[in-house]
Structure formats: structure tokens, C-alpha cells
N, CA, C and O atoms as a CHARMM CRD file, in Angstrom:
* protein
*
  316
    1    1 UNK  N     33.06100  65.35000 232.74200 PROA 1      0.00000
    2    1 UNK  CA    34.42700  65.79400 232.58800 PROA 1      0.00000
    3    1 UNK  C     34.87900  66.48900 233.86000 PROA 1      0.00000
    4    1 UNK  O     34.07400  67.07500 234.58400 PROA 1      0.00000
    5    2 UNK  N     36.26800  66.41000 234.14100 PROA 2      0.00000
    6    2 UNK  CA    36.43600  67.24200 234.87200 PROA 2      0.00000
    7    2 UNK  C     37.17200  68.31000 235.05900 PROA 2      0.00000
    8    2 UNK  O     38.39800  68.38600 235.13200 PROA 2      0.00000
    9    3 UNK  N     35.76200  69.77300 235.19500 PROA 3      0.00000
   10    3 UNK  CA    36.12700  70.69700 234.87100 PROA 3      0.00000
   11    3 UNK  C     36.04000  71.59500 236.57300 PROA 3      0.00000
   12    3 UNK  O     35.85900  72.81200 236.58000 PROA 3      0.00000
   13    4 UNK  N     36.18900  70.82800 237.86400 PROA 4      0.00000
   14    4 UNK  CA    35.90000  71.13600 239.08900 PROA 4      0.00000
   15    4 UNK  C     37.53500  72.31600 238.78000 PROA 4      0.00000
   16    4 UNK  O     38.51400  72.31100 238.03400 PROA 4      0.00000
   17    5 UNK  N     36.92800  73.24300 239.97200 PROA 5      0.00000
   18    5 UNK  CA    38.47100  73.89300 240.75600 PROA 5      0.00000
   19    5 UNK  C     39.19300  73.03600 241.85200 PROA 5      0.00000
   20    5 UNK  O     40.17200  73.59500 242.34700 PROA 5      0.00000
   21    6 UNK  N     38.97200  72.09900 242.20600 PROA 6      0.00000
   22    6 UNK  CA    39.22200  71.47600 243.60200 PROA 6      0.00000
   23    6 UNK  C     40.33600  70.77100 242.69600 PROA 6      0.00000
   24    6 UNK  O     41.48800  71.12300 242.94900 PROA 6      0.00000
   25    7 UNK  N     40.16800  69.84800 241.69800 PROA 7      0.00000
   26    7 UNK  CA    41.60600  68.74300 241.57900 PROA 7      0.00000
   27    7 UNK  C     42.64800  69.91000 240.98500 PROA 7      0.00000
   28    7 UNK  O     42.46300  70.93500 240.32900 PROA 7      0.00000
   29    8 UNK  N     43.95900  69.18900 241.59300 PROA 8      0.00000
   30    8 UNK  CA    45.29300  69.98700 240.83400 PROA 8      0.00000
   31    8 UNK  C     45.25400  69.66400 239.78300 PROA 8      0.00000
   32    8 UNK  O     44.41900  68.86100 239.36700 PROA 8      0.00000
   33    9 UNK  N     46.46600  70.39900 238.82300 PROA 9      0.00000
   34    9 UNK  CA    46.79800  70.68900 237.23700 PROA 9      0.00000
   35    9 UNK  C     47.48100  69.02900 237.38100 PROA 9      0.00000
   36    9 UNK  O     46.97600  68.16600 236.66400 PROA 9      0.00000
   37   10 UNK  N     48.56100  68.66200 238.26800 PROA 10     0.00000
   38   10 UNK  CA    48.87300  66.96200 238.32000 PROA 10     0.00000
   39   10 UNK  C     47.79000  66.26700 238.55000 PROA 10     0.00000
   40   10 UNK  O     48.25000  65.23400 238.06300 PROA 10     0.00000
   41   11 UNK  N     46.68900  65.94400 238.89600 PROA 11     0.00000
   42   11 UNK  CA    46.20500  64.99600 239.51600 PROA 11     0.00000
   43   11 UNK  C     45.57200  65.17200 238.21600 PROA 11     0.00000
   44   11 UNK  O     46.01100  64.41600 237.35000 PROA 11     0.00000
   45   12 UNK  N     44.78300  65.86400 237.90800 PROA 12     0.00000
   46   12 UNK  CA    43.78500  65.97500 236.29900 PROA 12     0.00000
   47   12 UNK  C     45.01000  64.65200 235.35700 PROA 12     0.00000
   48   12 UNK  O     44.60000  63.63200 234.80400 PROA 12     0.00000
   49   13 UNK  N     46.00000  64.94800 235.40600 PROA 13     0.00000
   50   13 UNK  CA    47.04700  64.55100 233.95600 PROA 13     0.00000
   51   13 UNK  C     46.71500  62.80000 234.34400 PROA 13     0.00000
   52   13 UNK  O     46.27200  62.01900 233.50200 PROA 13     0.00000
   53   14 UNK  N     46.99400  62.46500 235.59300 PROA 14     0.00000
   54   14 UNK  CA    46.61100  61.05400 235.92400 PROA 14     0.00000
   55   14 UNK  C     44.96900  60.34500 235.75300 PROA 14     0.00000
   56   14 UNK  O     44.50500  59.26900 236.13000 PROA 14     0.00000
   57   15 UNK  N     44.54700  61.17800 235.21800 PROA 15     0.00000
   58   15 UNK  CA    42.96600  60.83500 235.45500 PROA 15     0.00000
   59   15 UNK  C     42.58100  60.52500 233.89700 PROA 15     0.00000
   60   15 UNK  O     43.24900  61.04000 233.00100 PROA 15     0.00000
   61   16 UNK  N     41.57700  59.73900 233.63600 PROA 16     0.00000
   62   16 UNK  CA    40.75600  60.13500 232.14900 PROA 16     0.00000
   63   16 UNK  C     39.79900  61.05700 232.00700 PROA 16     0.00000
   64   16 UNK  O     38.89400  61.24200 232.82200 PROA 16     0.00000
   65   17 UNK  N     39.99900  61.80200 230.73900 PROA 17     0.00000
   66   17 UNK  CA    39.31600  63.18100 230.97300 PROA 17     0.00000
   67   17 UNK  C     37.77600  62.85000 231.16000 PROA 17     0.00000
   68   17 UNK  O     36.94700  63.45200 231.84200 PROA 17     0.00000
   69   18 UNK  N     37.61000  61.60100 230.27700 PROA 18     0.00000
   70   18 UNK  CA    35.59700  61.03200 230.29100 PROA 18     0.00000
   71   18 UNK  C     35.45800  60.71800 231.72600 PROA 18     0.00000
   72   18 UNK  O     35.04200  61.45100 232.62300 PROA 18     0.00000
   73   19 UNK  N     36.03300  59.05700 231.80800 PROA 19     0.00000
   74   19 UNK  CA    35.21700  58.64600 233.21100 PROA 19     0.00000
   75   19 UNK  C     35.62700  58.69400 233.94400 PROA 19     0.00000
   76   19 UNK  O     35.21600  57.91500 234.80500 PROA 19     0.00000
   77   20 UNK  N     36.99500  59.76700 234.39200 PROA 20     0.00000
   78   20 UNK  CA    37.86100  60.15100 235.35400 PROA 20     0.00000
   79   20 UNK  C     38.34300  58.53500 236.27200 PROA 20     0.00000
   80   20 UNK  O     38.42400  58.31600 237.48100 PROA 20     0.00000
   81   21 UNK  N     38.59700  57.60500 235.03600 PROA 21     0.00000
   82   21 UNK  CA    39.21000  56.42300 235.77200 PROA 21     0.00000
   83   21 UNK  C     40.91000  56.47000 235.66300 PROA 21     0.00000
   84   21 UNK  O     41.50800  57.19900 234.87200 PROA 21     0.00000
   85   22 UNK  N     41.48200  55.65300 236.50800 PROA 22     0.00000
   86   22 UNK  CA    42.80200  55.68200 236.15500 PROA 22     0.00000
   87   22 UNK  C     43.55800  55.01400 234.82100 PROA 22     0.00000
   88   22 UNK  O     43.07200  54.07200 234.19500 PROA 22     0.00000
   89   23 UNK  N     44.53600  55.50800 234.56600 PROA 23     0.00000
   90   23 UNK  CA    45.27300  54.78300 233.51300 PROA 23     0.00000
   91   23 UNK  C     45.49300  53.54900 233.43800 PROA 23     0.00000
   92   23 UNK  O     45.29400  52.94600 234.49200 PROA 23     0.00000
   93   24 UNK  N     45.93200  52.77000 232.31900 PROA 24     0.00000
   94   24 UNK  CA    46.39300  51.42200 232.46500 PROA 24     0.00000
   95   24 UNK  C     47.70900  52.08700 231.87000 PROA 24     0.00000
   96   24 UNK  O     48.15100  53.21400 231.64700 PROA 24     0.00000
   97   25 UNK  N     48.25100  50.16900 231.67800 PROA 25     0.00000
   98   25 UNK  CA    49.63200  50.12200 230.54400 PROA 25     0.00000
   99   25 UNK  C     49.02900  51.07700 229.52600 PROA 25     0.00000
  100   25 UNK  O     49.35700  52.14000 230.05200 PROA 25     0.00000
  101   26 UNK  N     48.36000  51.42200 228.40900 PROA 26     0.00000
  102   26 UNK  CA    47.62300  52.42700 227.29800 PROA 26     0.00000
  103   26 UNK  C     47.03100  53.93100 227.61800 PROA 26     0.00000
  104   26 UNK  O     46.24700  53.97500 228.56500 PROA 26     0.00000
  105   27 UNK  N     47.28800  55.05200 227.00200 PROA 27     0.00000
  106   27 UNK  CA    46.47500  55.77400 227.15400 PROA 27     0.00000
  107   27 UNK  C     46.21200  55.89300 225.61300 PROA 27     0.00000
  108   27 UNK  O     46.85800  55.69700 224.58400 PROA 27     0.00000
  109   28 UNK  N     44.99000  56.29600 225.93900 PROA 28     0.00000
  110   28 UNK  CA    44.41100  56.85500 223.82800 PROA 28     0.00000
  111   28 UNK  C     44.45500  58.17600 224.27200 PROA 28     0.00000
  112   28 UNK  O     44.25800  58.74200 225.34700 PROA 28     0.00000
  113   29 UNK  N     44.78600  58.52800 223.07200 PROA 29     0.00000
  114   29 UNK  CA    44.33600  60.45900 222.93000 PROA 29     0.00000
  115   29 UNK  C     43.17900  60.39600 221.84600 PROA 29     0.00000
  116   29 UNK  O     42.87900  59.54500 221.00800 PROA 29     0.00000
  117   30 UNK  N     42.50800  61.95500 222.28300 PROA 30     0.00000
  118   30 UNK  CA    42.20600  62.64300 220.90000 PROA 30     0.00000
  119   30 UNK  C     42.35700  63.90100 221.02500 PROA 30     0.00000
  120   30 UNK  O     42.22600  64.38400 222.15000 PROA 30     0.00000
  121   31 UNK  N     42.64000  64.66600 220.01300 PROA 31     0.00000
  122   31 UNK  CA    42.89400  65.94400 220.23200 PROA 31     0.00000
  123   31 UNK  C     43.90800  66.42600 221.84900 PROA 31     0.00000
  124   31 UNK  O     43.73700  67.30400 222.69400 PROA 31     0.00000
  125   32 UNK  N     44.79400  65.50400 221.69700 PROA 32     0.00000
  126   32 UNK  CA    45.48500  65.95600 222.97800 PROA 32     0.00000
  127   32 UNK  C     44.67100  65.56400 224.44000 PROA 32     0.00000
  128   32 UNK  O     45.20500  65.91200 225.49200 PROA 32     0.00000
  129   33 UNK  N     43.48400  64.89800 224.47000 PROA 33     0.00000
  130   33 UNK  CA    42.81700  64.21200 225.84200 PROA 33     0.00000
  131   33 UNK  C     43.04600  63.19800 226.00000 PROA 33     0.00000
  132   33 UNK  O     42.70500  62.39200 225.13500 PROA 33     0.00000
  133   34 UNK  N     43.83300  62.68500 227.35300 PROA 34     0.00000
  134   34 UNK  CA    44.15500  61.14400 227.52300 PROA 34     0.00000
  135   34 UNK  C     42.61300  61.03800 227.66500 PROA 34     0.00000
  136   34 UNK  O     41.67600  61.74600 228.03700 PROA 34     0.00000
  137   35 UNK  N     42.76400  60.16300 227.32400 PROA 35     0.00000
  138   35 UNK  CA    41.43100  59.01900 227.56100 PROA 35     0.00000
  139   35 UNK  C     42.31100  57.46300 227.84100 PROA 35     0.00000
  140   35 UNK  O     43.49600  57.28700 227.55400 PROA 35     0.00000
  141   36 UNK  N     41.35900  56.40100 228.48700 PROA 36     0.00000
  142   36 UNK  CA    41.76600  55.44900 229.33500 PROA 36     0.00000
  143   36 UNK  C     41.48800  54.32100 228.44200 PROA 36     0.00000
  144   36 UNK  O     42.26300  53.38700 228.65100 PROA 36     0.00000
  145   37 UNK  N     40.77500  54.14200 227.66800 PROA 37     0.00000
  146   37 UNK  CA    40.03000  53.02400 226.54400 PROA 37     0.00000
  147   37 UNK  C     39.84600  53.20700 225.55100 PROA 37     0.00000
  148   37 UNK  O     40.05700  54.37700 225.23100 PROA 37     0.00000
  149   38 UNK  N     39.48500  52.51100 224.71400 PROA 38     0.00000
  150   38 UNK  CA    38.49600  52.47300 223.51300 PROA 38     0.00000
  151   38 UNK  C     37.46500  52.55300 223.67400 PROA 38     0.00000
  152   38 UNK  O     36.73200  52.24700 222.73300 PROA 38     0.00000
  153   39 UNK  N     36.90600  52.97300 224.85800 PROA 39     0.00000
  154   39 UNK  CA    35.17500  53.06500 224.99600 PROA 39     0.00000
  155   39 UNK  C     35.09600  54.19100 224.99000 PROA 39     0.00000
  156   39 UNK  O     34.29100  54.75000 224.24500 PROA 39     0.00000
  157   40 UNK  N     35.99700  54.95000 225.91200 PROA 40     0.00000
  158   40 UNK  CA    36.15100  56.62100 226.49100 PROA 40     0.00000
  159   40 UNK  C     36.55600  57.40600 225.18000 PROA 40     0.00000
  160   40 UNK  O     36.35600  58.60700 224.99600 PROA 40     0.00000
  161   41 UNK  N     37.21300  56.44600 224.21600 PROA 41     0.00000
  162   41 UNK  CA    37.66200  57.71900 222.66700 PROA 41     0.00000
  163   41 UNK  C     36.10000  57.34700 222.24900 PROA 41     0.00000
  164   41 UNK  O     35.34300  58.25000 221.89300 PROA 41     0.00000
  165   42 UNK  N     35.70200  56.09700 222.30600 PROA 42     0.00000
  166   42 UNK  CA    34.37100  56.83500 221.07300 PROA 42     0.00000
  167   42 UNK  C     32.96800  57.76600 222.27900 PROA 42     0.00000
  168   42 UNK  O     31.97100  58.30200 221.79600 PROA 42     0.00000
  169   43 UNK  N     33.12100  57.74900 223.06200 PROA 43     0.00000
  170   43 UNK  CA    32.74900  58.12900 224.12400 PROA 43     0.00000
  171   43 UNK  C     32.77400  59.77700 223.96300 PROA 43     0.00000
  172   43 UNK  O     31.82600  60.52900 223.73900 PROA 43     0.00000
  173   44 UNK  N     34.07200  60.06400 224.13800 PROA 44     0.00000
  174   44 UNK  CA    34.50700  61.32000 223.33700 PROA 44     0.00000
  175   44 UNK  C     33.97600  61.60300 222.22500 PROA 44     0.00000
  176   44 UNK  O     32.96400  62.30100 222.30100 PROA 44     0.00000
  177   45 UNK  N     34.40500  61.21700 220.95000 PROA 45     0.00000
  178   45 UNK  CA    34.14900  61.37500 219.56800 PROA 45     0.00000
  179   45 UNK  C     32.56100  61.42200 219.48400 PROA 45     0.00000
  180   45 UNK  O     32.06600  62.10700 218.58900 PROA 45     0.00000
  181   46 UNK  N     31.99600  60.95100 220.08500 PROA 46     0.00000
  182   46 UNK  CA    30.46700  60.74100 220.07900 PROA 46     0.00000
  183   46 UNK  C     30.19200  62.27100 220.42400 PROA 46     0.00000
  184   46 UNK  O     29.83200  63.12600 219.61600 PROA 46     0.00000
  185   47 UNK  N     30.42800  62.44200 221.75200 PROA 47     0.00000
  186   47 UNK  CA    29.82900  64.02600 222.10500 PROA 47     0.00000
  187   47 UNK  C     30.27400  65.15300 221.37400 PROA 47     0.00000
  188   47 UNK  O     29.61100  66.18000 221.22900 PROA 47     0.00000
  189   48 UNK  N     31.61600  64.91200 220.83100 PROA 48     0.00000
  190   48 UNK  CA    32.15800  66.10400 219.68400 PROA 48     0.00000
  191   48 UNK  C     31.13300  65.88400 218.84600 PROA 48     0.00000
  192   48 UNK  O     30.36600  66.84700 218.82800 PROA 48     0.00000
  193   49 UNK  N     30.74800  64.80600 217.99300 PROA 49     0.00000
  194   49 UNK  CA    29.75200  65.13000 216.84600 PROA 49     0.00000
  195   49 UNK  C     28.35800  65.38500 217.60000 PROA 49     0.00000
  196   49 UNK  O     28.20500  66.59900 217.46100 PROA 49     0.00000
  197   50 UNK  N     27.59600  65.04700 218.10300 PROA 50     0.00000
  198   50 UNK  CA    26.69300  65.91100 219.29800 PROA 50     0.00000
  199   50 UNK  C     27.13600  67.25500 219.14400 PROA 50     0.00000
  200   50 UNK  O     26.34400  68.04000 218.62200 PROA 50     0.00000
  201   51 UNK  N     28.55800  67.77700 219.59700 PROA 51     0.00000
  202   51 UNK  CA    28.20700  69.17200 219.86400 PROA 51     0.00000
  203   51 UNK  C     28.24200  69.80100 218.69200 PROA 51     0.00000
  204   51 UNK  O     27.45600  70.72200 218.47400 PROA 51     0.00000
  205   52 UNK  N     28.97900  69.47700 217.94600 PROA 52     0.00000
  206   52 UNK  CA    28.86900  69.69600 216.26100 PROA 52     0.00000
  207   52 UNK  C     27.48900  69.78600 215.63200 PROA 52     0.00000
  208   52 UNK  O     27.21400  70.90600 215.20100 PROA 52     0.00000
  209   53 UNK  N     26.81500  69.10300 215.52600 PROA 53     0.00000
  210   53 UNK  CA    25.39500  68.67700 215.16700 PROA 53     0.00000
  211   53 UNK  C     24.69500  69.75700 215.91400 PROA 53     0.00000
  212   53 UNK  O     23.98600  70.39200 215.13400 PROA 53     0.00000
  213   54 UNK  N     24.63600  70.15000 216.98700 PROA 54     0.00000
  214   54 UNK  CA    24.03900  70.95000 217.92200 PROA 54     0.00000
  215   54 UNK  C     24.41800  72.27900 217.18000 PROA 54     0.00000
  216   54 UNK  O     23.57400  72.99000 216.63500 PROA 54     0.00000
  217   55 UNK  N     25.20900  72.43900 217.19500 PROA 55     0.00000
  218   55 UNK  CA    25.74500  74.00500 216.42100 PROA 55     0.00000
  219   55 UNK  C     25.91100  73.87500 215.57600 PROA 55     0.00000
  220   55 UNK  O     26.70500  74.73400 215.19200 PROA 55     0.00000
  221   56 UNK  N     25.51500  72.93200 214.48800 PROA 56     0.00000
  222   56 UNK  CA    24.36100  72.88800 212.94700 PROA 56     0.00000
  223   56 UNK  C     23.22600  73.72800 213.04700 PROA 56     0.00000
  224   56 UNK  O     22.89200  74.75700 212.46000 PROA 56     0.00000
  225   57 UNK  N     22.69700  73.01200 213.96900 PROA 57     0.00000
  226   57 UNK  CA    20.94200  73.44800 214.46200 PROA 57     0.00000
  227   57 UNK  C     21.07800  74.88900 214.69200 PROA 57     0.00000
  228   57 UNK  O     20.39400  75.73600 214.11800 PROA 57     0.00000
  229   58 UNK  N     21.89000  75.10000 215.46000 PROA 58     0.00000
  230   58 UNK  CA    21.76600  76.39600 215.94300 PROA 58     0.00000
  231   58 UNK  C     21.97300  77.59400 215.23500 PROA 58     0.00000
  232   58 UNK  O     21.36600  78.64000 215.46200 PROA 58     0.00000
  233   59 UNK  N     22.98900  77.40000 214.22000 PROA 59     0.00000
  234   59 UNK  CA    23.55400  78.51800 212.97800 PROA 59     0.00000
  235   59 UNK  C     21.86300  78.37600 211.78900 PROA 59     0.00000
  236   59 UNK  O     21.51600  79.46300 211.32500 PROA 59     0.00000
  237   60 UNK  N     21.12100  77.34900 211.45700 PROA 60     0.00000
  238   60 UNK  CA    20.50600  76.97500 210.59900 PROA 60     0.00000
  239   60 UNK  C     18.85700  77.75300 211.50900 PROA 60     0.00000
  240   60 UNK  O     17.72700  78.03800 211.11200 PROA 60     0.00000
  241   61 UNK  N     19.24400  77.79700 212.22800 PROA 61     0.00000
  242   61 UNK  CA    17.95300  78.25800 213.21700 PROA 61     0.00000
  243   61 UNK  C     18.23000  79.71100 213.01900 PROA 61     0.00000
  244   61 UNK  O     17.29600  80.42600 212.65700 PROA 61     0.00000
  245   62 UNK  N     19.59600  80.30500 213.24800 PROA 62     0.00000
  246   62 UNK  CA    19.68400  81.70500 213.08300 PROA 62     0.00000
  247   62 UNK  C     19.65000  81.79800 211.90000 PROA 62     0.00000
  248   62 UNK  O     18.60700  82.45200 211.90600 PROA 62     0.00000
  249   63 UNK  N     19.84900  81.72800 211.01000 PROA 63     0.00000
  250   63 UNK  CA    19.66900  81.69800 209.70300 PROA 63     0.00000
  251   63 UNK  C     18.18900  81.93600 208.88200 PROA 63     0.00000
  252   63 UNK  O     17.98900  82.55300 207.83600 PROA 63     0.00000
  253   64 UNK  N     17.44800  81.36900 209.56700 PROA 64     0.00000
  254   64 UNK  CA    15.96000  81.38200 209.15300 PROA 64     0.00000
  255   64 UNK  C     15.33400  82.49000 210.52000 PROA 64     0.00000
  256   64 UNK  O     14.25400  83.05400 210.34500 PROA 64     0.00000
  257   65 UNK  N     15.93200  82.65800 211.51900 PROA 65     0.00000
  258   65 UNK  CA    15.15400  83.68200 211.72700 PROA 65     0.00000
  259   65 UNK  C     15.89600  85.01800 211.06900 PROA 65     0.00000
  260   65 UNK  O     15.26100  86.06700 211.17200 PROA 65     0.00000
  261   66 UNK  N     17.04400  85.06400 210.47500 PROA 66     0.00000
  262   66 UNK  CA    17.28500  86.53100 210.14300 PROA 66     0.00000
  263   66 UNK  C     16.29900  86.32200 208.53200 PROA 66     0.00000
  264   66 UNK  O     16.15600  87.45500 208.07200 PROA 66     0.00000
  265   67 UNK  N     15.79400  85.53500 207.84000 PROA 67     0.00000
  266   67 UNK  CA    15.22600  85.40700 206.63800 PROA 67     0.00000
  267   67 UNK  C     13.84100  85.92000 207.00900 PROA 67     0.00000
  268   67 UNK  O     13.27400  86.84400 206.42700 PROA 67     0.00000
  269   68 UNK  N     13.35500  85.23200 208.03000 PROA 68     0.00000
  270   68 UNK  CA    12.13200  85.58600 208.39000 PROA 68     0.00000
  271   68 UNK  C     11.87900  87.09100 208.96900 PROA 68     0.00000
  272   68 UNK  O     10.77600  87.63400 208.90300 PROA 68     0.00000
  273   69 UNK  N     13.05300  87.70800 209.55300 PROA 69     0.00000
  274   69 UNK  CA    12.83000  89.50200 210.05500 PROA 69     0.00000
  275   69 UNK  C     13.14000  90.27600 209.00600 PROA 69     0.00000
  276   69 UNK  O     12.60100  91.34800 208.73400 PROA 69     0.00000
  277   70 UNK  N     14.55400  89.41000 208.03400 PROA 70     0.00000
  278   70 UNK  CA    14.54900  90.96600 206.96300 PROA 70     0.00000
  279   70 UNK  C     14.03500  90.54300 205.36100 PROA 70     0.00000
  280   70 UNK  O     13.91400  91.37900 204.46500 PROA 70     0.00000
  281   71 UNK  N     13.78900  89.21500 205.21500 PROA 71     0.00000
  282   71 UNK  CA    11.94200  89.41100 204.28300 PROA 71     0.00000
  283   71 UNK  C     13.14800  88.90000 203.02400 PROA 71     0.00000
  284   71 UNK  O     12.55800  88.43600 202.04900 PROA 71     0.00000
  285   72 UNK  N     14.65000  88.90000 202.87100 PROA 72     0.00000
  286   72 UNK  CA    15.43600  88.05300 201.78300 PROA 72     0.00000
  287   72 UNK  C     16.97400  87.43600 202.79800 PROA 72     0.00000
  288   72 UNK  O     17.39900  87.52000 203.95000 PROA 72     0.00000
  289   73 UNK  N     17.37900  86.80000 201.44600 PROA 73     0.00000
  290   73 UNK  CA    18.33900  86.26600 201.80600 PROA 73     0.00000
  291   73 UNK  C     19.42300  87.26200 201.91800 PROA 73     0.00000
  292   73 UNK  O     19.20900  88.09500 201.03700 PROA 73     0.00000
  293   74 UNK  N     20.62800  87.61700 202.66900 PROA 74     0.00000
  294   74 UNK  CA    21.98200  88.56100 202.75700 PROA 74     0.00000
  295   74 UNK  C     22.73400  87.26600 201.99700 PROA 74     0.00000
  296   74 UNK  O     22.16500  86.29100 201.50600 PROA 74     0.00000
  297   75 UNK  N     23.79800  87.46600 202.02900 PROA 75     0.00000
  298   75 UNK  CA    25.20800  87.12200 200.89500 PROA 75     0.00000
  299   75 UNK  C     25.59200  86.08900 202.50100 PROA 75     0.00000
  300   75 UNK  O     25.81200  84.92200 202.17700 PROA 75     0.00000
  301   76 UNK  N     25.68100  86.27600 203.78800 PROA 76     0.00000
  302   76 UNK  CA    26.00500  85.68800 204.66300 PROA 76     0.00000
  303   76 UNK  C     25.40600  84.16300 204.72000 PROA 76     0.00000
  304   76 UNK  O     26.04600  83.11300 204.78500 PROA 76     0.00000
  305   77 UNK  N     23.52500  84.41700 204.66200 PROA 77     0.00000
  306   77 UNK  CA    22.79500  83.41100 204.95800 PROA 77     0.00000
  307   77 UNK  C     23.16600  82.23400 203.48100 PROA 77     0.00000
  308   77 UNK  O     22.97000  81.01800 203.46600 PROA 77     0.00000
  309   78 UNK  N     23.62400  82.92100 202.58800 PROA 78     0.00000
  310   78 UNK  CA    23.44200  82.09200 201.22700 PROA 78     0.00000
  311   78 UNK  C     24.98600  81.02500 201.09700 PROA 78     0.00000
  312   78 UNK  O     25.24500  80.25500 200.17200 PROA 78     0.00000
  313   79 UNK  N     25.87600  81.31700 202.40400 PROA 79     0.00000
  314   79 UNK  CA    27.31300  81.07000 201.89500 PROA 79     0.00000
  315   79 UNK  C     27.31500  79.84400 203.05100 PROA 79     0.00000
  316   79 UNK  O     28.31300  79.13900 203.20200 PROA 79     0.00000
């Protein structure tokens, strides 16, 4: 993605946010990101559920270590 300081706030808008290729006749969005294809939205959509999934793991990981230091479940871990 590109998240450099070097390109301007215009030049980013012309670009695709995935493979930083140029536009055609189409742009797709998601959530407000041009994207350039149908490869670049599932491209996208792919790493959102990745990061989603990832911060499954990660809440479910904290979760069992606060079970494992204070010996029960809180009203937090159970909800």
C-alpha cells in the first residue's frame, strides 16, 4: 500500500491503493479505496479478513492468558 510521505495527497487519488497501478475506464471501491480491478478488490477483501482473523487470535490469546493469571473467568472474558 501506499503509505510513503514522498507521493502527494493528488497523485495517491490517481493510483490503486493495492498495486499502485493506474486507473482504467473502471474504478472498484471498497470501503471508500479505489482499487483498479477485480483482482485488487478481492486482493483487498482478502487481507481485511486476514487482519480480522489475526485480531481473533489475538483477543482469544488474551483471553486465556487473563484465565490462566486470575485462576476464573471475569464477566468480560465470558461476553
Amino acid at each position: 500500500m501506499r503509505n510513503h510521505l514522498q507521493y502527494h495527497r493528488n497523485d495517491a487519488v490517481r493510483r490503486c491503493a493495492v498495486c499502485d497501478g493506474k486507473f482504467g475506464l473502471i474504478r472498484h471501491y471498497s470501503w471508500r479505496t479505489a482499487l483498479c480491478s477485480k483482482k485488487c478488490v478481492d486482493r483487498f477483501k482478502s487481507r481485511e479478513e486476514s487482519d480480522r482473523r489475526w485480531l481473533l487470535r489475538l483477543h482469544a490469546a488474551r483471553q486465556t492468558v487473563l484465565v490462566g493469571i486470575t485462576g476464573f473467568r471475569s464477566e468480560e472474558a465470558t461476553q
